[in-house]
N, C-alpha and C positions, 0 to 999 in steps of 0.2 A: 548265507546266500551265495552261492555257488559264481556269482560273477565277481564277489569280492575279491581277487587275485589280480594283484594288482598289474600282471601282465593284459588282462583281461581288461580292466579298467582304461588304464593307457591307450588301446587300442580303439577303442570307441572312442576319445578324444580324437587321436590319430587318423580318424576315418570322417569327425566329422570336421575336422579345421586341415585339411591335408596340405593347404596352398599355405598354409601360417606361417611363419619362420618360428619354430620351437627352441632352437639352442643358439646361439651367437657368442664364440670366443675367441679372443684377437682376430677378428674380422671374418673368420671362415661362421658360416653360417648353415644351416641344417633347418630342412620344412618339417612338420610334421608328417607327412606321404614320408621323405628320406626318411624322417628316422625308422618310422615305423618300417621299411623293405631295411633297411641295414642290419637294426636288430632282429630282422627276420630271418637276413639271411646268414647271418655273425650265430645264430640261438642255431641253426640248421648246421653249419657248420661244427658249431661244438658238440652236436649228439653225432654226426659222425665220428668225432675223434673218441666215442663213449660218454660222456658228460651228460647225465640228463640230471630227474630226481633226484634231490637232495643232496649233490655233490657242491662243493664249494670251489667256488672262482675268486683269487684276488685279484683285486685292482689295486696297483698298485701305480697310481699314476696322478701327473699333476690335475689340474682343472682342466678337460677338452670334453670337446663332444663325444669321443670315442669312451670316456667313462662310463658316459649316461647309457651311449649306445649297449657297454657293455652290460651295465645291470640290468636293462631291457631283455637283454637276449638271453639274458639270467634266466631272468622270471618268467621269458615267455615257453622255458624247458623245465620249469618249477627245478632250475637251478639257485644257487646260493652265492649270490656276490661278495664278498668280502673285504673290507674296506683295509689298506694298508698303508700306514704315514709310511711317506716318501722321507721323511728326517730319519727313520729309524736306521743304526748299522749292522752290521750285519747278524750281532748276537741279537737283536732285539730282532729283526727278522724270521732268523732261525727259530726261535721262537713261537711267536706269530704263526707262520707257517706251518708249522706241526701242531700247535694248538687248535688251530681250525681245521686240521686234516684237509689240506689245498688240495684239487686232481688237477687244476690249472692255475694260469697268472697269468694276467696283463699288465703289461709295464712299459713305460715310456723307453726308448731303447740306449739312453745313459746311462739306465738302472742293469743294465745286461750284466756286468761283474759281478754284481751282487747275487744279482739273481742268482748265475752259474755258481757262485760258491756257496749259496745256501743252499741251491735245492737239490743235490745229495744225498740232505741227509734229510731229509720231508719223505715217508712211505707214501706211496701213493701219487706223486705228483709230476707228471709226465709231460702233459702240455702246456707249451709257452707261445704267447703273441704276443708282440710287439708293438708300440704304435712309432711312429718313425717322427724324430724331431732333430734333425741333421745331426746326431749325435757324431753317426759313423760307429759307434760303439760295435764291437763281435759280438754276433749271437750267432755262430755256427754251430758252438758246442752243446747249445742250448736245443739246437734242430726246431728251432723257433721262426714261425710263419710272419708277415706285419699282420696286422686288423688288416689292413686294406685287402692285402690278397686273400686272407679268410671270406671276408667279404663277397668278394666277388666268387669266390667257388662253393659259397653254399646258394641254397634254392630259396628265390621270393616267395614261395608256398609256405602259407602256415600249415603244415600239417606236424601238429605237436600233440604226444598225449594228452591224456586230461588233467586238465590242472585243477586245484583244490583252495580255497580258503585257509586251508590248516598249509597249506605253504609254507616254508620260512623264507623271512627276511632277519638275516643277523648283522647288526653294527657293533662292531666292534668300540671300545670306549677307555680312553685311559681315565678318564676324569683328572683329579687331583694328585693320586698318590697310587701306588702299587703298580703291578702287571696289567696290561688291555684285557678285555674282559668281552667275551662276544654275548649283546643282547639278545636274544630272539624272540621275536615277534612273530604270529601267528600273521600273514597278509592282510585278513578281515580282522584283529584286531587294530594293524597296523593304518590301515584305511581308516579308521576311525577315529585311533588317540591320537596317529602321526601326522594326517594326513586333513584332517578337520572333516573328515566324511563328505570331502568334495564341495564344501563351503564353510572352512572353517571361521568363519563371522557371523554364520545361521543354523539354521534348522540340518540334519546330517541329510546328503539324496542318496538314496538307494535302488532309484529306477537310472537303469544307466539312460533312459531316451530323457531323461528329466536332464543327468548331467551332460550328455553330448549339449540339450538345446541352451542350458548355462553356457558352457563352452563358445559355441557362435555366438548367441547374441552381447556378452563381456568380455569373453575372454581377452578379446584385441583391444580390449582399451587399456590393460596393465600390460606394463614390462617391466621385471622384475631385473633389478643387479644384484645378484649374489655374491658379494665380495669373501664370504669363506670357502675354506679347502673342502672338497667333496670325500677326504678321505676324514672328514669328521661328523656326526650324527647330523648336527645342527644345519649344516649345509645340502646335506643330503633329503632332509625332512622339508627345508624350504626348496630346494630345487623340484621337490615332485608335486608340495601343493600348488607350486607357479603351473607346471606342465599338466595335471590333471583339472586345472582350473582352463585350459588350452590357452593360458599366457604366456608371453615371449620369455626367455629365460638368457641373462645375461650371463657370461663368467671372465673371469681374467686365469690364463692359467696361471699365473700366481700373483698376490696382491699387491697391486703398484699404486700406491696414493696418487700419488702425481697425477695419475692416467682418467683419474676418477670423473674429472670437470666434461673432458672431453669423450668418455664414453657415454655420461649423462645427457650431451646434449646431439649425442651424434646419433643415438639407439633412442633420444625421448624417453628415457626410465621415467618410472611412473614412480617406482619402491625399490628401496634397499635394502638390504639386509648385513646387518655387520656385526662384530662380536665386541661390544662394549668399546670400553675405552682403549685398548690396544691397536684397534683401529678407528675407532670416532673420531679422536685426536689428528692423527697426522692425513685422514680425511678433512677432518677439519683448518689445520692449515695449510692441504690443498686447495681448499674454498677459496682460503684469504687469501693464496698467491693469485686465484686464478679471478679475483674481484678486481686487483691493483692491475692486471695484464694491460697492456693495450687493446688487445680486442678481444676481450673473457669471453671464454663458451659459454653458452644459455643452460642454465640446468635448474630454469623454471619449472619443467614438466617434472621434475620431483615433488611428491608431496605428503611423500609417508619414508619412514625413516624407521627402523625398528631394528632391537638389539636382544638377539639370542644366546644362551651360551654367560650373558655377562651383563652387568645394569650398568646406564650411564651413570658418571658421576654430573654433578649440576654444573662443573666449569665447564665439562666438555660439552655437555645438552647445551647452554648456554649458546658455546661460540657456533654450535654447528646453526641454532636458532640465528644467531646476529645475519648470517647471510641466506638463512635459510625459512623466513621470521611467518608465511605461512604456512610451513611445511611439518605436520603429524610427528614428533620426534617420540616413540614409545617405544617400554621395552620389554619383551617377551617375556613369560615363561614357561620352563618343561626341562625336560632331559631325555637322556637317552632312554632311560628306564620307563617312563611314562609317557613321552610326546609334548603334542601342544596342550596348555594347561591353561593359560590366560595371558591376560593383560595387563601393565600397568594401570590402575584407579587415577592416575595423576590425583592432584588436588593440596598434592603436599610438597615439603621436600623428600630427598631418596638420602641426603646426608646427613653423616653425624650420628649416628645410631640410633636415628628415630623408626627406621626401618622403610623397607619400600612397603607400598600397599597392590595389591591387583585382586582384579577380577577374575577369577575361577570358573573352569565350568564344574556343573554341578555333581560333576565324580572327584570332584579333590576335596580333601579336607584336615582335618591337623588332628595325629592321633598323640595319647599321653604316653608315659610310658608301661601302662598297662595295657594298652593298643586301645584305648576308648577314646573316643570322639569329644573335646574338650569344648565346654559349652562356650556358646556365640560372648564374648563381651564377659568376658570370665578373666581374663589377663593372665590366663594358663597356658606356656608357650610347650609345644610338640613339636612332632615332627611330620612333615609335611606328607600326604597318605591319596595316590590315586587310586579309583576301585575298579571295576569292571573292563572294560579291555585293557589288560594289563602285558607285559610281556610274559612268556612260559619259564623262563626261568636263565641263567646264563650259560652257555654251550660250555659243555666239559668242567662243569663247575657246581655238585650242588650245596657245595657248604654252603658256597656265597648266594646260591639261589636259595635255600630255606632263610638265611638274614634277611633280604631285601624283598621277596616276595611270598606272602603268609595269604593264607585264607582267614577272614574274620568273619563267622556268623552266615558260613555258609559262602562269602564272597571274595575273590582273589582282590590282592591289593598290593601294589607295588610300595613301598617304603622308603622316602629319597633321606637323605642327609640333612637336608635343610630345616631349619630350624624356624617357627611360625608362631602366631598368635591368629586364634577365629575371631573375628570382629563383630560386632551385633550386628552392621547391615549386611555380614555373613563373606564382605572381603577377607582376605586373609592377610595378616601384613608380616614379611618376609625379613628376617632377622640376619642369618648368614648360616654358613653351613657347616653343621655340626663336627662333624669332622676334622675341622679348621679351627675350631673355638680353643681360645690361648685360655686355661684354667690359671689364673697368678695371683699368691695369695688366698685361694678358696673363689675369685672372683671370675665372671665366666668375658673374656672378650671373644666379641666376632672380628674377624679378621678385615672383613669389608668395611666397617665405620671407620677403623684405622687409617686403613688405603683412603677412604674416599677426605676426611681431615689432612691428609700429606697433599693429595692430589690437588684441593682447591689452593692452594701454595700459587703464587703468580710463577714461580720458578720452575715447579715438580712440573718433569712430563708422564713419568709413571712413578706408580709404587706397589712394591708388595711386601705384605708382614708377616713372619715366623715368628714362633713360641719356640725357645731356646731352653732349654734347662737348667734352673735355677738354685741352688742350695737351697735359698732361703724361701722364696715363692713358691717351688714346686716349678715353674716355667715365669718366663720374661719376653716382656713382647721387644721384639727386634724388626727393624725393616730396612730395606734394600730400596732407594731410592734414584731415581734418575732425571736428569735435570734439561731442561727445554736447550735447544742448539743457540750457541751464542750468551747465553746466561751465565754470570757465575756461581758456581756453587753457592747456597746459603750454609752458613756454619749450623753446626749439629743443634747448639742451641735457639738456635733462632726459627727452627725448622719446629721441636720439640714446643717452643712456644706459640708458634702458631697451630701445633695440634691441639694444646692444653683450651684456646680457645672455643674449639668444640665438640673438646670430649674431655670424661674425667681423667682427673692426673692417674689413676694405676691402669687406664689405656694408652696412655702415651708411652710410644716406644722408649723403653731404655734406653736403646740404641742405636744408632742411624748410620745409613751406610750408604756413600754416593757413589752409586757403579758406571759404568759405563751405558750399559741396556739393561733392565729389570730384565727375567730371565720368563720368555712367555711361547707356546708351541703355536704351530701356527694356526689352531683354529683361535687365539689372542688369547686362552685362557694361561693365570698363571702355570709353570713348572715351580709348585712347591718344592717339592722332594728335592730339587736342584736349589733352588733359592736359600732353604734352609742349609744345606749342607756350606755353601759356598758364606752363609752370615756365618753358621759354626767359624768357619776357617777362620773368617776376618776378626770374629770375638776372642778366638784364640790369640791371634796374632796383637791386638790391643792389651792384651792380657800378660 
């Protein structure tokens, strides 16, 4: 369907909620009418500088309005946004950059150094804007415009070629371990798996007067807080089903716990969005500070609470529940490579390697390792298998794209990491992800049951777990542990014994190791690749 684009899409929201407020970050605020004339005339602006079709635009910026505006005016040129962490330096950049084949970049104007000394040596990459955050930072060299003044010298007239369905949209992704990796999504694919086809809790709309009349008559009763970075999938996926849903859309440009009480009660958030326990936690005791206050802000009008990217553990569900005790605490699933996928089942626990369980929509399923569909209540664990709108495959990459996305039986299917069981009432219940499984002794651990046994610890404020290299095992499970503010350390064995409580003795860590901060990026997921290396050291140094 030729409106699927999701310039196109957006736009009809934007024309029927125009007075709405759509974006709100540290207090500046954006209607739907603004956005939609900014990205209009920001997307007008960059076909003059040449930029249209298919050309790629980083962003490389914290959380602002000027992000969203940018991807808008992406996709309203069937441009290519390109999502770029602000952590990375310059070699990872560099990188980055010429991998995606950039013709542009926006970046906040701190990032100017950088910018100038990577983009050299990028073919092809000529234009630069800037968004202005008193940095004072030079961009002379860079012969770099602000967004602002791009802005205002392109034309409020949509006059844009034609846009297409088969569009791309690329998110770039580190996941776990190795080099970023750009997804790409067909737009009408990405409406679909990303995006919940404009009501991901229902039936998919395909009449856009169907979704404009959603939009008015709900839209304004949710406002969404999006507490992750926009330059990660998960944040990205939830900030456009708030906006194509024509709900308010919250950000902080960058995650301040503390701040959390008082934007809840000052914007009336309705929903959150946060990435697991790296942020649940020190959300959560921003709750507790701000209960004791003498005159606490009200963040009644919460009542859904949901976690992408990362599942709670039960201490932290728990405390967010003690002050939060009617409020929906669930947690998502998907990934870059597939979208939104389902829900937590509740009903159980999520700890101790019983596994989480959720509800699927009816394209996911758990293949074996002959790619066949393991029967319902068979206790046959796969790997976890979405089918039909899938992504086309990874930009500049097709080793990786024949591994993770296969035709089966005439039908594409994305293939994640994650490790599963089909269940007879056809839930699926979620193990941990394959990729991460400590093999010791012949025996397989998931890395999650580990963490989440350290975690429930009165002490532990975070933890993450490495498989280490073993003479005798083959691998040894090791973890990196970090201890709540004002606590003192618990000794190694005390820690190992309160694992041994709920999980078997050859998943308890060997090893334990109390760091200062477990090592996590800022969409909250772990940095394996670093955590391991840095337990190597410390095992060495014990040794």
């Amino acid at each position: 369907m030729s409106d699927l684009q999701i310039a196109s899409v957006l736009e009809v929201i934007c024309g029927a909620c125009a007075d709405r407020d759509a974006i709100v970050c540290d207090g500046s605020r954006i209607t739907y009418g603004e956005f939609d004339e900014q990205a209009t005339r920001l997307a007008d602006f960059l076909l003059e500088q040449g930029i249209g079709r298919g050309d790629h635009i980083g962003t490389y910026l914290f959380n602002s309005i000027e992000y969203l505006v940018t991807m808008f005016a992406a996709f309203k040129i069937s441009a290519v946004p390109i999502n770029v962490n602000y952590r990375y330096v310059e070699d990872e950049l560099s990188y980055l950059f010429s991998n995606a084949d950039l013709k542009a970049v926006v970046f906040h104007r701190e990032f100017a150094d950088r910018v100038a000394n990577v983009a050299g040596g990028v073919k092809g990459l000529e234009t630069f804007l800037y968004v202005e955050d008193g940095s004072g930072a030079v961009t002379d060299g860079l012969g770099a415009l602000s967004v602002e003044t791009a802005v205002a010298k392109g034309s409020p007239t949509r006059e844009f070629p034609g846009r297409s369905p088969d569009d791309l949209f690329i998110i770039y992704t580190g996941g776990t371990t190795g080099m970023p990796k750009g997804v790409m999504w067909r737009h009408e694919d990405a409406y679909f798996a990303c995006f919940g086809g404009g009501n991901p809790m229902g039936d998919d709309i395909v009449d856009m007067d169907a979704l404009a009349e959603k939009a008015v008559t709900t839209g304004e009763y949710i406002t969404m807080l999006n507490t992750a970075p926009l330059i990660h999938g998960a944040a990205q996926l939830g900030s456009f089903i708030t906006l194509i849903a024509g709900n308010t859309l919250v950000l902080q440009k960058a995650f301040d716990a503390k701040q959390i009480p008082r934007i809840i009660a000052e914007e009336r958030c309705t929903t959150m969005s946060i990435v697991g326990d790296a942020m649940g936690r020190p959300i959560a005791d921003a709750f507790e500070a701000n209960a004791s206050a003498d005159t606490p802000y009200d963040i009644s009008s919460l009542f859904i609470i949901t976690s992408a990217g990362a599942i709670f553990s039960e201490p932290v569900k728990a405390q967010l529940e003690e002050f939060l005790p009617e409020c929906m605490i669930m947690d998502n699933y998907g990934s870059t490579e597939t979208g939104f996928q389902g829900i937590g089942a509740g009903g159980e626990t999520r700890s101790f390697g019983r596994g989480l369980t959720f509800q699927m929509n009816a394209r996911t399923t758990v293949l074996d390792d002959d790619n066949a569909v393991v029967a319902p209540g068979s206790g046959v664990r796969g790997r976890v298998a979405l089918r039909g709108h899938v992504p086309i495959g990874y930009y500049n990459d097709p080793e990786k794209t024949a591994q993770t996305f296969v035709t089966l039986d005439g039908v594409r299917h994305s293939i994640t990491g994650d490790i599963a069981e089909l269940l007879e009432d056809g839930t699926i219940k979620l193990y941990g992800r394959g990729s991460q499984c400590i093999n010791t002794g012949g025996e397989k651990v998931f890395i999650e049951e580990v963490e989440n046994a350290l975690k429930s610890h009165d002490a532990v404020f975070d933890a993450v777990v490495v498989g280490l290299d073993d003479e005798q095992y083959g691998q040894r499970v090791v973890a990196l542990v970090s201890v709540k503010p004002g606590v003192t350390p618990p000794d190694e064995e005390a820690l190992r014994g309160h694992a041994r409580e709920h999980i078997a003795g050859y998943k308890v860590p060997k090893e334990i190791y109390v760091v200062d901060e477990v090592f996590r990026g800022p969409n909250g997921k772990a940095d394996y690749t670093l955590s391991k290396a840095v337990a190597d050291d410390l095992s060495r140094t014990r040794c």
